[in-house]
GUDRENFI-910708 format. One line per 5 residues: their letters; for each residue x, y, z of C-alpha. Coordinates in nm, 4 decimals, always signed. Layout:
a> X/Y/Z ~ ...
//
This chain:
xxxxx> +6.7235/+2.0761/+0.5914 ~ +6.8527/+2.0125/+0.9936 ~ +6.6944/+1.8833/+1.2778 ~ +6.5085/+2.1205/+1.4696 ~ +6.3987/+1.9856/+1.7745
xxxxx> +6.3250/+1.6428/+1.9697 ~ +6.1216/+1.6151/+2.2462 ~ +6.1769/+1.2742/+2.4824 ~ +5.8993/+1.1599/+2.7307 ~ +5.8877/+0.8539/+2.8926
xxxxx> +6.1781/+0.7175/+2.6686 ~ +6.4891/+0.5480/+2.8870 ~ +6.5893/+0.7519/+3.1615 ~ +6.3899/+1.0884/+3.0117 ~ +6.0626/+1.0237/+3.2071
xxxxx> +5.9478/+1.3710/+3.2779 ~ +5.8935/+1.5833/+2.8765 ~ +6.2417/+1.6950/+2.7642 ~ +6.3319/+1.9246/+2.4649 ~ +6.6459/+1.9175/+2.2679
xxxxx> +6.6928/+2.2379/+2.0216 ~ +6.9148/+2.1731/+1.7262 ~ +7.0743/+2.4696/+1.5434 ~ +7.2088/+2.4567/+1.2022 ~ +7.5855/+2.2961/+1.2446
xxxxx> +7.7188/+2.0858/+1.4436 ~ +7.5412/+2.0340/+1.8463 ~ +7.7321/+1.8150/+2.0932 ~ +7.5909/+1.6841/+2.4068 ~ +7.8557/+1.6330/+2.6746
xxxxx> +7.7696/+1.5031/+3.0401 ~ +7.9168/+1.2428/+3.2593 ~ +7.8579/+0.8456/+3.1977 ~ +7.5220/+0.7714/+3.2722 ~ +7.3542/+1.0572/+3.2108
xxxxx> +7.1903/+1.0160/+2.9146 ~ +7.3979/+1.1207/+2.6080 ~ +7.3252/+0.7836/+2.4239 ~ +6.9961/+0.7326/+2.5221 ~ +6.9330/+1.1237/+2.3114
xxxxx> +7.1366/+0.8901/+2.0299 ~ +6.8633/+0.6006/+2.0453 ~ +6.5820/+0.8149/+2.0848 ~ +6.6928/+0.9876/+1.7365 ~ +6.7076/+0.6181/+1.5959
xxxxx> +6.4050/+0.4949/+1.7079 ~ +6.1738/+0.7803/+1.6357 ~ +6.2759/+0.6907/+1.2483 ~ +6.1893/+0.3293/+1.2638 ~ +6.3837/+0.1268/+1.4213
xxxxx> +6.2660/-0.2124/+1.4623 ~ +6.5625/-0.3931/+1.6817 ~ +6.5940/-0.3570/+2.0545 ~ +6.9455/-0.4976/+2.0477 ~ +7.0336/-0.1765/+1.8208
xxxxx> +6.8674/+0.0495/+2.0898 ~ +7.0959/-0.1670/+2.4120 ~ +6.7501/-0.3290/+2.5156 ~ +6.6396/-0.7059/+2.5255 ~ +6.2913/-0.6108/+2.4152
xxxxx> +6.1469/-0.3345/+2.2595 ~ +5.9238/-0.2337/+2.5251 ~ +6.2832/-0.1713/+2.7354 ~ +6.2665/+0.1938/+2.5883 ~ +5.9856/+0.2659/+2.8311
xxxxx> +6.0594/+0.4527/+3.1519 ~ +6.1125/+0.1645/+3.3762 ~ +6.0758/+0.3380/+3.7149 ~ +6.2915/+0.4506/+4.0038 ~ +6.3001/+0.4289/+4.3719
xxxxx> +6.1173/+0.7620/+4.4127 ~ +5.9066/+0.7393/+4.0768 ~ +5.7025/+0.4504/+3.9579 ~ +5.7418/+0.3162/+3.6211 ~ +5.5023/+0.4414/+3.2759
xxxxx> +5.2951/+0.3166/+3.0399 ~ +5.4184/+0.4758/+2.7627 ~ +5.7322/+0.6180/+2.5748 ~ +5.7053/+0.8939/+2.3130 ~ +5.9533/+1.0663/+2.1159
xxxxx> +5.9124/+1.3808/+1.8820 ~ +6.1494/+1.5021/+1.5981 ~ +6.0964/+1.8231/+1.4372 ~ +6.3207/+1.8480/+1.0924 ~ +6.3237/+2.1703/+0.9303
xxxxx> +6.1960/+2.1307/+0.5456 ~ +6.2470/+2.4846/+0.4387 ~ +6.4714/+2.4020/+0.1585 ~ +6.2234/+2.1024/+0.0116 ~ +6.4354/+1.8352/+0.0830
xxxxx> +6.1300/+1.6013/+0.2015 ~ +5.8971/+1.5210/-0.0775 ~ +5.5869/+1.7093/+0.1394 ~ +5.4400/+2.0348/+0.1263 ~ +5.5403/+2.1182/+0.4841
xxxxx> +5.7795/+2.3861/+0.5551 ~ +5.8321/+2.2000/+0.9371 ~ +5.8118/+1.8525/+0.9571 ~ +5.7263/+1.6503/+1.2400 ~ +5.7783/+1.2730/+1.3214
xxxxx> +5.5923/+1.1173/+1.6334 ~ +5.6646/+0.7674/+1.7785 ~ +5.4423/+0.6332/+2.0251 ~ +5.5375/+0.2846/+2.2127 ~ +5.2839/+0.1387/+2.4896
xxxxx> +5.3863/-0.1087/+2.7917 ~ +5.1559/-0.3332/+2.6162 ~ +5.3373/-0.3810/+2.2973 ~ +5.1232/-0.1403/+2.0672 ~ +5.2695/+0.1534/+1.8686
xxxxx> +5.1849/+0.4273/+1.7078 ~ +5.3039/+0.6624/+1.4271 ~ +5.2267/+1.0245/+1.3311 ~ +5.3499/+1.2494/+1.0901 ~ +5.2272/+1.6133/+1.1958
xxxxx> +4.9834/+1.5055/+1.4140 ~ +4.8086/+1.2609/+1.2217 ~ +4.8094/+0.8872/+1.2345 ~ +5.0175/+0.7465/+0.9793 ~ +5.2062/+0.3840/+0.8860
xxxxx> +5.6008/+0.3165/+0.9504 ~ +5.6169/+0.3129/+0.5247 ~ +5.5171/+0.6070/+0.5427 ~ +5.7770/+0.7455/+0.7545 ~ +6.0466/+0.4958/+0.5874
xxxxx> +5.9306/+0.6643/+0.2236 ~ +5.9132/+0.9984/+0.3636 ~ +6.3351/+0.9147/+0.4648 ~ +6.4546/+0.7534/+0.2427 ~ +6.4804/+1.0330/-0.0211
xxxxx> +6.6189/+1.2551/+0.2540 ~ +6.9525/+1.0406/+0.3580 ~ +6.8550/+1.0474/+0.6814 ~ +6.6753/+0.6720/+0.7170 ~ +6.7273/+0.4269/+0.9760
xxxxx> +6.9172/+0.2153/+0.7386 ~ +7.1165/+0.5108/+0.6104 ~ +7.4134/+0.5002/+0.8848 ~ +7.4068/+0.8507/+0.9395 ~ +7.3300/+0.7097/+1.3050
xxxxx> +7.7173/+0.5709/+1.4225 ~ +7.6597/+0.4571/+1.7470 ~ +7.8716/+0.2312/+2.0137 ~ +8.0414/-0.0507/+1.8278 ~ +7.8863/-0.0032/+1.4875
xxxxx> +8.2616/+0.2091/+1.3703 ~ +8.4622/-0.1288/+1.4466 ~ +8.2160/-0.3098/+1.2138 ~ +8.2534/-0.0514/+0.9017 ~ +8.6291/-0.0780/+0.9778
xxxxx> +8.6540/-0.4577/+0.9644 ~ +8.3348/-0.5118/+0.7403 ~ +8.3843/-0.8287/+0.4565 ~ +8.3842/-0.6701/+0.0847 ~ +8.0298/-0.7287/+0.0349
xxxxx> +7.9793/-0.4935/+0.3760 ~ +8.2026/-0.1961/+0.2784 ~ +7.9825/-0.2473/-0.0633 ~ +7.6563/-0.2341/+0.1231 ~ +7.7847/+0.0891/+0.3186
xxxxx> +7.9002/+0.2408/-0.0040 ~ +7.5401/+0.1829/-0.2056 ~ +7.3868/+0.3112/+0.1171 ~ +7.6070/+0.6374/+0.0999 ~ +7.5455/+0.6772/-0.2235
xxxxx> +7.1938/+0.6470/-0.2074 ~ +7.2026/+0.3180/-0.4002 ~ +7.0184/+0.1273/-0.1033 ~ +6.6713/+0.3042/-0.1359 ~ +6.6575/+0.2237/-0.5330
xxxxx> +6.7520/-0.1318/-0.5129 ~ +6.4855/-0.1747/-0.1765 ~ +6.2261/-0.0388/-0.4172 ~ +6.3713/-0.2774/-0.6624 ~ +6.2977/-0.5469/-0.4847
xxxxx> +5.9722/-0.3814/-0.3402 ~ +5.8564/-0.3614/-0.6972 ~ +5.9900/-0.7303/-0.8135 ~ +5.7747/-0.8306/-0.4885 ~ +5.4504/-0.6789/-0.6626
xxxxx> +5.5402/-0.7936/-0.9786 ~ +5.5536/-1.1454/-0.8683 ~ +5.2128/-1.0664/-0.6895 ~ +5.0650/-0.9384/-0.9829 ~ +5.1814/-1.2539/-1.1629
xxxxx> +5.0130/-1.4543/-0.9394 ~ +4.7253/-1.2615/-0.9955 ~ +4.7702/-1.2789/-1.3768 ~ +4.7895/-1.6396/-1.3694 ~ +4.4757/-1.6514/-1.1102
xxxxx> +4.2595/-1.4511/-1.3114 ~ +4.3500/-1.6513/-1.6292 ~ +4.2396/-1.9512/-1.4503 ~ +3.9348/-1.7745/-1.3376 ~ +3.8913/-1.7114/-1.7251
xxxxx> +3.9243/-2.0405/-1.8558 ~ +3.6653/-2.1294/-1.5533 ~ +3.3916/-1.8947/-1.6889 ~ +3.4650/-1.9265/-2.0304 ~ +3.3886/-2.3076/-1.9874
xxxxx> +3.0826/-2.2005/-1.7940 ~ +2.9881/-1.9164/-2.0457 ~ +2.7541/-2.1652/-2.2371 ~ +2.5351/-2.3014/-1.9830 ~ +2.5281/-1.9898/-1.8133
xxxxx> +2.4149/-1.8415/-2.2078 ~ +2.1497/-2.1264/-2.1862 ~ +2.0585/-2.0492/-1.8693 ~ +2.0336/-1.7014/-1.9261 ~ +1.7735/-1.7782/-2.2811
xxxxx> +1.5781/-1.9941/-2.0414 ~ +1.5939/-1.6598/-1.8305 ~ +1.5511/-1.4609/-2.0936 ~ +1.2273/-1.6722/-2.1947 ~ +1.1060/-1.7018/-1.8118
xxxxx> +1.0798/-1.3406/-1.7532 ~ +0.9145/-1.2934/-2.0857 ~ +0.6147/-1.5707/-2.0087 ~ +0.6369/-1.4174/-1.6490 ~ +0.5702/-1.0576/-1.8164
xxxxx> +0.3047/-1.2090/-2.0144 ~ +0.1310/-1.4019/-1.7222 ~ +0.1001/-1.0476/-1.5316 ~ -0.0218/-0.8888/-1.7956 ~ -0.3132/-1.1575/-1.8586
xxxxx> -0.3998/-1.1381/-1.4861 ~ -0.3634/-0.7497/-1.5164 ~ -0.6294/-0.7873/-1.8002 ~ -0.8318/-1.0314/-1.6153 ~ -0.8589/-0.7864/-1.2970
xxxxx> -0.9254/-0.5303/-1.5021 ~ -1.1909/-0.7097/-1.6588 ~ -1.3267/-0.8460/-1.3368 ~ -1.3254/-0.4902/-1.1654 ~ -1.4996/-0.3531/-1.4415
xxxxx> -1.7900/-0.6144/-1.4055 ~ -1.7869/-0.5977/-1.0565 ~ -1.8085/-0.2447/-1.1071 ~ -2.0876/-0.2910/-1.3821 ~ -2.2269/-0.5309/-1.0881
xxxxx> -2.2096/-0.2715/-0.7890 ~ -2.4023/-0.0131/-1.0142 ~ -2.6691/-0.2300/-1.1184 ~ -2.7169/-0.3642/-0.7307 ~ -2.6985/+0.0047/-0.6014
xxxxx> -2.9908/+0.0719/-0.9109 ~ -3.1736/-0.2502/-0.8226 ~ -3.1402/-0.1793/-0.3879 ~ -3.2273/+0.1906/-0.5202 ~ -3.5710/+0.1022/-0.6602
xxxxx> -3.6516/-0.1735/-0.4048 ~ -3.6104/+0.0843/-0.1722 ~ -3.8498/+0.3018/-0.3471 ~ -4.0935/+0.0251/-0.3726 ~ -4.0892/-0.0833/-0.0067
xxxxx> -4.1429/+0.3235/+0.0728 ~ -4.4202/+0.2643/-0.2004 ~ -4.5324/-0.0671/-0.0077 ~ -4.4588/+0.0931/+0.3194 ~ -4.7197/+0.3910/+0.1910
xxxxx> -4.9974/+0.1465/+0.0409 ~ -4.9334/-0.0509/+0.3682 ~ -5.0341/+0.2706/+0.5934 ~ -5.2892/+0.3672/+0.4123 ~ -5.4882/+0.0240/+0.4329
xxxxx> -5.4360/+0.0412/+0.7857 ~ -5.5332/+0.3358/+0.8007 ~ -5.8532/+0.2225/+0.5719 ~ -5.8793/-0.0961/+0.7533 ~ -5.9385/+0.0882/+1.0648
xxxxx> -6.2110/+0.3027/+0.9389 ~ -6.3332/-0.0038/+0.7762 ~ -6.3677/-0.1913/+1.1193 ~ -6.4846/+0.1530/+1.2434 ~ -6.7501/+0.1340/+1.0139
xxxxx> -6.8092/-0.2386/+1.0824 ~ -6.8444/-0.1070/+1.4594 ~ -7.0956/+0.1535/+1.4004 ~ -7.3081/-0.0839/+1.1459 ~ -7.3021/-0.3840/+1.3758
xxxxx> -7.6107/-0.2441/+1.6008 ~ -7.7855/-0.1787/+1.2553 ~ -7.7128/-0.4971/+1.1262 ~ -7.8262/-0.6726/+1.4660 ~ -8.1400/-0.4843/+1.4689
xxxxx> -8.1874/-0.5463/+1.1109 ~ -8.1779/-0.8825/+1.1979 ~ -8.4041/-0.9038/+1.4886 ~ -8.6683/-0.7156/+1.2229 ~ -8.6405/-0.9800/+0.9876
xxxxx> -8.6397/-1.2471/+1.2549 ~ -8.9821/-1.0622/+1.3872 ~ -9.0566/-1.0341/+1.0200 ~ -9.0307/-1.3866/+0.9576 ~ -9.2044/-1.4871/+1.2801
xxxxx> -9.4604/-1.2344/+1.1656 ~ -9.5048/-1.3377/+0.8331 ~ -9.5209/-1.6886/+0.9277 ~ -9.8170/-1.5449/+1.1519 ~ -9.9396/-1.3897/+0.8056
xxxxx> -9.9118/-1.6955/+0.6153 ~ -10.1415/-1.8666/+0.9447 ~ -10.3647/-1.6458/+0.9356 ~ -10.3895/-1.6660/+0.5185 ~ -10.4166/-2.0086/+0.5743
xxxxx> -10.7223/-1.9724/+0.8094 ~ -10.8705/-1.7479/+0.5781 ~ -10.8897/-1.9107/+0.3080 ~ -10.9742/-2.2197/+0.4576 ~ -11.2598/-1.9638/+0.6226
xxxxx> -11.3194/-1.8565/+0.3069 ~ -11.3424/-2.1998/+0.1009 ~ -11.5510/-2.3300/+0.4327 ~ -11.7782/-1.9759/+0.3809 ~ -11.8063/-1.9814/-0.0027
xxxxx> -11.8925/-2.3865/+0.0496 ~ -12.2885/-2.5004/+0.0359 ~ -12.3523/-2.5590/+0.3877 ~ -12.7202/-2.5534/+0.5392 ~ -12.5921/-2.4608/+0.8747
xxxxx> -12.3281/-2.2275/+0.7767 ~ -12.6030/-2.0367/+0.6116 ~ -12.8230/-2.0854/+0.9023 ~ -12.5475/-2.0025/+1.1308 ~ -12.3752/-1.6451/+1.0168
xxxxx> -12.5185/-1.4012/+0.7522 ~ -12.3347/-1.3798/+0.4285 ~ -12.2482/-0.9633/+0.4859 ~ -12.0715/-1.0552/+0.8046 ~ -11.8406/-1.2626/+0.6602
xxxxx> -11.8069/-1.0682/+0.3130 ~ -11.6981/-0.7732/+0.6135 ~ -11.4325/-1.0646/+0.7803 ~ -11.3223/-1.1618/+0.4699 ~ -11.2143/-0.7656/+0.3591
xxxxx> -11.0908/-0.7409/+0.7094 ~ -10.8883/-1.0065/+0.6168 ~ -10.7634/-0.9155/+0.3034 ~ -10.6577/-0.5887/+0.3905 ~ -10.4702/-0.7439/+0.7196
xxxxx> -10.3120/-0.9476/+0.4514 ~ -10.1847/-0.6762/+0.2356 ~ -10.0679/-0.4780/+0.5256 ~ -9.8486/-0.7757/+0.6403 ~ -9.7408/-0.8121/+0.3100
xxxxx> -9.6486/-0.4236/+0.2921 ~ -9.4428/-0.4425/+0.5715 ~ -9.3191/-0.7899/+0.5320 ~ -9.1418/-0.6337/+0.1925 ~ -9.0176/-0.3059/+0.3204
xxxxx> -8.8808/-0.5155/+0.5815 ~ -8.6961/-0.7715/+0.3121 ~ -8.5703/-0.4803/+0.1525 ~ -8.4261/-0.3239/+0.3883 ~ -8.2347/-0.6219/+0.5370
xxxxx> -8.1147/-0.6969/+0.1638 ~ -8.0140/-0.3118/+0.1814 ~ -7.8340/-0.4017/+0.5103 ~ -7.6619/-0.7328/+0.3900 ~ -7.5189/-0.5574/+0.0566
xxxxx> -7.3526/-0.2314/+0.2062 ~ -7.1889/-0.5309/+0.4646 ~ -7.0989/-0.7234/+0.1788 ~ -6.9532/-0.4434/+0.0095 ~ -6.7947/-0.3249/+0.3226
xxxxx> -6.6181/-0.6377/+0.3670 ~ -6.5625/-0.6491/-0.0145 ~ -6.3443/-0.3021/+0.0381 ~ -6.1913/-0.4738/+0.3279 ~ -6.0540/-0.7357/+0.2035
xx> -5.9140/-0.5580/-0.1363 ~ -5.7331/-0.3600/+0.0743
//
């Protein structure tokens, strides 16, 4: 494993892109004071994580950005590239080239990526660590930092030794893990609270859930009783519908029945009242006979009257009736009479029977008449 490459833009005085190639060995970068050489140094720091400007010769961490010139304005952003060749397997990933991206903006923000995608700084820290090459692994000796391992307190050199050795990553994760394991603790202790909690709600939650239990069960019943009850109410209404669709069936066929009858005693009642039309001069003239009848009969009975009073007057013993007419003359007036008499008779009952004749079929016409 070696570095490969590191590309600079925006960082320090690197503003425009800028690509260092490593080779396997050792590279040194010479050039006067000033032009760079430590910045290269940082850059190679900070691309692996690190989180203090003072260690990178800046107040504030957003110092690393490209902070301008008289003939070039200032950026918004400082981005450094390392490209570590993982041939060999020395990084626990299944990359043969490995590439580390830092991105800082002007307005604080950062960003890590780890070939190309997005990824957190424990992930890059993790990814190190097992290398040697970590920003806590003082492979990085910059300005100042050889007087402090020269002059470092016991418990320093010690510190620089378990980093050397690669002590330094196992006892972070030491602590890393006693930090979960006190978190999980915590947790242990929280969720045997929470027990306790529901175990001293577990029986009125059991009570509520019989009463539950029971609720859903007199629930189920009450929809099945008004399921049954529909049923039983669609079925009559059904039962209902048929017998009104029978019942408005055969009402129909009796008003058509009606409707029929109806037309047809119109249709009778108007040849009745034709009938009444054509009869009414017979009837009239039926009754001006008998009212000439009558008037002639009355005549009749006048004249009957006369005769017989003639007749009792002729038949009587009178000395100057018998002086005055001769008994053959009025035997002759007296047959005259009598025969007039039957005559009138005659027609005075052909004439009652035929206005009887006339008031029956008019009796029986309005008989038919009203029936219908």
């Amino acid at each position: 494993m070696h570095l490969k490459a590191m590309t600079l833009r925006g960082f320090k005085s690197f503003a425009s892109a800028t690509t260092l190639r490593f080779e396997p060995g050792i590279t040194c970068v010479v050039g006067p004071n000033g032009s760079g050489k430590s910045n290269v140094v940082d850059a190679l720091s900070w691309v692996m994580g690190e989180q203090g400007a003072k260690s990178l010769r800046g107040g504030k961490m957003e110092d690393v950005i490209f902070a301008g010139t008289t003939g070039r304005p200032p950026l918004g952003r400082a981005e450094v590239s390392l490209t570590i060749d993982n041939s060999d397997g020395a990084l626990p990933i299944d990359y043969a080239e490995v590439t580390i991206t830092r991105i800082m903006f002007r307005n604080g923000g950062s960003e890590y990526q780890l070939n190309g995608d997005t990824c957190r700084l424990l992930d890059i820290q993790e990814l190190l660590s097992d290398s040697g090459i970590g920003r806590e692994m003082h492979v990085i000796v910059g300005q100042g930092q050889l007087d402090s391992v020269l002059h470092a307190d016991p418990m320093g050199r010690r510190a620089f030794i378990e980093e050397a050795a690669g002590v330094l990553k196992h006892r972070k994760r030491k602590e890393k893990a006693l930090r979960k394991l006190d978190s999980m603790q915590a947790n242990l202790a929280r969720v045997q609270d929470l027990t306790d909690e529901l175990r001293r709600q577990l029986k009125p939650l059991g009570r509520q859930a019989a009463v539950a239990r029971r609720a859903a069960v007199i629930q189920a019943d009450l929809r099945d009783a008004r399921l049954r009850l529909l049923a039983d109410d669609l079925v009559r209404l059904r039962e209902a519908l048929r017998t009104e669709i029978a019942d408005e069936a055969e009402l129909k066929q009796r008003k058509e029945e009606a409707e029929g009858r109806l037309k047809a005693a119109l249709t009778r009642e108007t040849e009745l009242e034709d009938e009444v039309r054509r009869l009414a001069p017979r009837l009239q003239r039926a009754q001006q006979t008998w009212y000439e009848l009558s008037q002639l009969a009355e005549r009749v009975r006048g004249t009957i009257s006369l005769a017989d009073a003639r007749v009792k007057s002729a038949t009587a013993p009178s000395t100057d009736d018998r002086r005055g007419r001769e008994p053959e003359d009025m035997e002759r007036e007296a047959a005259r009479i009598r025969e007039q008499e039957a005559e009138l008779e005659a027609a005075l009952e052909a004439a009652e029977h035929a206005l009887e004749d006339t008031v029956a079929h008019r009796s029986e016409l309005e008989r038919a008449l009203a029936v219908e």
